[in-house]
C-alpha positions, -999 to +999 in steps of 0.1 A: -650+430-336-658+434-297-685+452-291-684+483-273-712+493-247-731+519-252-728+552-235-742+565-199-774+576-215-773+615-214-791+645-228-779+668-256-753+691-256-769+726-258-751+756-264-768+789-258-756+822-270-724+809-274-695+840-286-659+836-291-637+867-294-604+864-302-590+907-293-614+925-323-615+889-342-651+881-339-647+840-343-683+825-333-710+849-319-746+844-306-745+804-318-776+785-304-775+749-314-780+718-297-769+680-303-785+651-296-772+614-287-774+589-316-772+617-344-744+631-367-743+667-371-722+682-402-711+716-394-699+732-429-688+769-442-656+785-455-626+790-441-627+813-412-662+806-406-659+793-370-663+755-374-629+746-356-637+779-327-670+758-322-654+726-323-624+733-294-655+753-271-674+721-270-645+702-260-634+728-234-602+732-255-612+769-258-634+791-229-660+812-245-661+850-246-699+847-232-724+819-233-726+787-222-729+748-231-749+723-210-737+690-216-760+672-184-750+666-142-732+632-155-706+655-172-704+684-145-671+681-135-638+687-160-623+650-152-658+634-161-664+665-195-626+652-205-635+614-203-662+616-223-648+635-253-630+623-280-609+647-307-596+651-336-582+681-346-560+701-369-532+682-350-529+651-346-520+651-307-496+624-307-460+624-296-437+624-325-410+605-313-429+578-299-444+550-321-478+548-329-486+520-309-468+536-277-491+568-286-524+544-280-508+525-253-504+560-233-533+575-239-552+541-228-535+545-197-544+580-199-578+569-198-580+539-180-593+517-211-600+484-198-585+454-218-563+484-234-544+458-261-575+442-273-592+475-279-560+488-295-564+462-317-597+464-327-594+497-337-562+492-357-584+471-374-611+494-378-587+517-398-564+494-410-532+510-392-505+484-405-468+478-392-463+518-395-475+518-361-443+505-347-425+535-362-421+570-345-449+591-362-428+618-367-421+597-396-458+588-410-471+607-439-504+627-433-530+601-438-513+577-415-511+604-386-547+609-394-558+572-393-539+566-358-552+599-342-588+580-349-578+554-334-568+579-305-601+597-304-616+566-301-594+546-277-617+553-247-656+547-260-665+586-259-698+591-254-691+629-273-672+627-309-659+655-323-637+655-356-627+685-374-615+674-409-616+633-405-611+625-437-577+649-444-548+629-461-573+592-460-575+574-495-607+561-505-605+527-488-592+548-452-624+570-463-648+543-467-631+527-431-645+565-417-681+561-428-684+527-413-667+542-375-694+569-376-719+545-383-712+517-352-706+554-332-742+564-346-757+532-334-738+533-293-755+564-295-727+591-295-731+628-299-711+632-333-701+666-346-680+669-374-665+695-392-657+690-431-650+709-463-656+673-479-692+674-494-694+638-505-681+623-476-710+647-453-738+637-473-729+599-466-726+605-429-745+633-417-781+629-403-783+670-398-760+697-416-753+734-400-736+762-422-715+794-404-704+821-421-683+847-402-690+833-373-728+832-374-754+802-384-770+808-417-783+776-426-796+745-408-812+715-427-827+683-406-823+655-432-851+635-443-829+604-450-794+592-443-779+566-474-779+534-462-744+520-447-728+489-450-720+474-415-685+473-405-666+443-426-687+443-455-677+437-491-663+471-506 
């Protein structure tokens, strides 16, 4: 695997006050939270809660009712905010009637991505995204949308990772492919926030958990310990 540098060092992300109303809908209101390089945050709570609202205000997909989000003067402009986020999301933001591999190619050029073949490569690796990827995803099933949009998120070395459901439509071994990314991302020191209704697959990954509940934090616990991961290759 080719390693990838490490990230323009950069403070947290901070988000003060931050409310989202969508007409009377009261989405996210009054969060305070902030995330620091090198650590995974968990963001958890039912459906409704506001973990996708948080989610697309970080990554500017969304403007807040009120409040704001400091993410540092190296990411003051919207070109520089943009190259330094990577998404997934409730969809997959690829082009169904390309092919997968068309989908990466694009969005490298998007992006710039130096040597864009070899890193589409190493990331097909990374989630094991097969001859499928020649095919137009409007014909993959859910899990291989999911494993390709990874590779999507990833494509340009964000130094920001945000993932709202990762492990939707994975098996066990796409899972297990999941835990290892977050761990090299952990260790170029990435902000990592990820959203997930999938308890065993949080308490692998996360180093800190937040809970919402109609749109508030309830909950915040700074874990002690994070399980020990297997590096990237190791025997299953």
């Amino acid at each position: 695997m080719t390693e990838r540098p490490a990230p323009t060092p950069q403070p947290p992300v901070r988000a003060e006050k931050l409310t989202k109303l969508y007409g009377t809908t009261r989405a996210l209101l009054d969060f305070d939270g902030e995330f620091a390089p090198g650590a995974v945050t968990v963001v958890e709570g039912p459906n409704g809660s506001g973990k996708s609202t948080l989610l697309a205000l970080l990554a500017q997909t969304a403007r807040p009712t009120s409040g704001l989000i400091h993410y540092g003067a190296a990411l003051h402009s919207a070109t520089a905010l943009r190259s330094a986020v990577g998404m997934v999301a409730h969809d997959a933001m690829l082009y169904p009637d390309l092919t997968g591999l068309e989908n990466l190619a694009l969005y490298a050029q998007l992006y710039a991505v130096a040597a864009p073949s070899a890193r589409i490569d190493e990331l097909r690796a990374r989630f094991d995204v097969g001859r499928f990827a020649e095919r137009p995803v409007r014909t993959y099933s859910r899990g291989q949308q999911q494993r390709v949009s990874l590779c999507r998120a990833l494509l340009h070395a964000p130094a920001i990772l945000l993932l709202d459901e990762p492990t939707t439509g994975l098996d066990a071994d796409s899972v297990e492919r999941l835990v290892d990314a977050v761990a090299v991302e952990r260790a170029r020191g990435v902000i990592q926030i990820l959203v997930t209704h999938d308890s065993g697959f949080a308490k692998r990954v996360a180093d800190r958990r937040i809970v919402l509940r109609a749109g508030r934090r309830v909950e915040q616990d700074e874990l002690a310990t994070v399980p020990e991961r297997r590096p990237l290759g190791a025997a299953r």
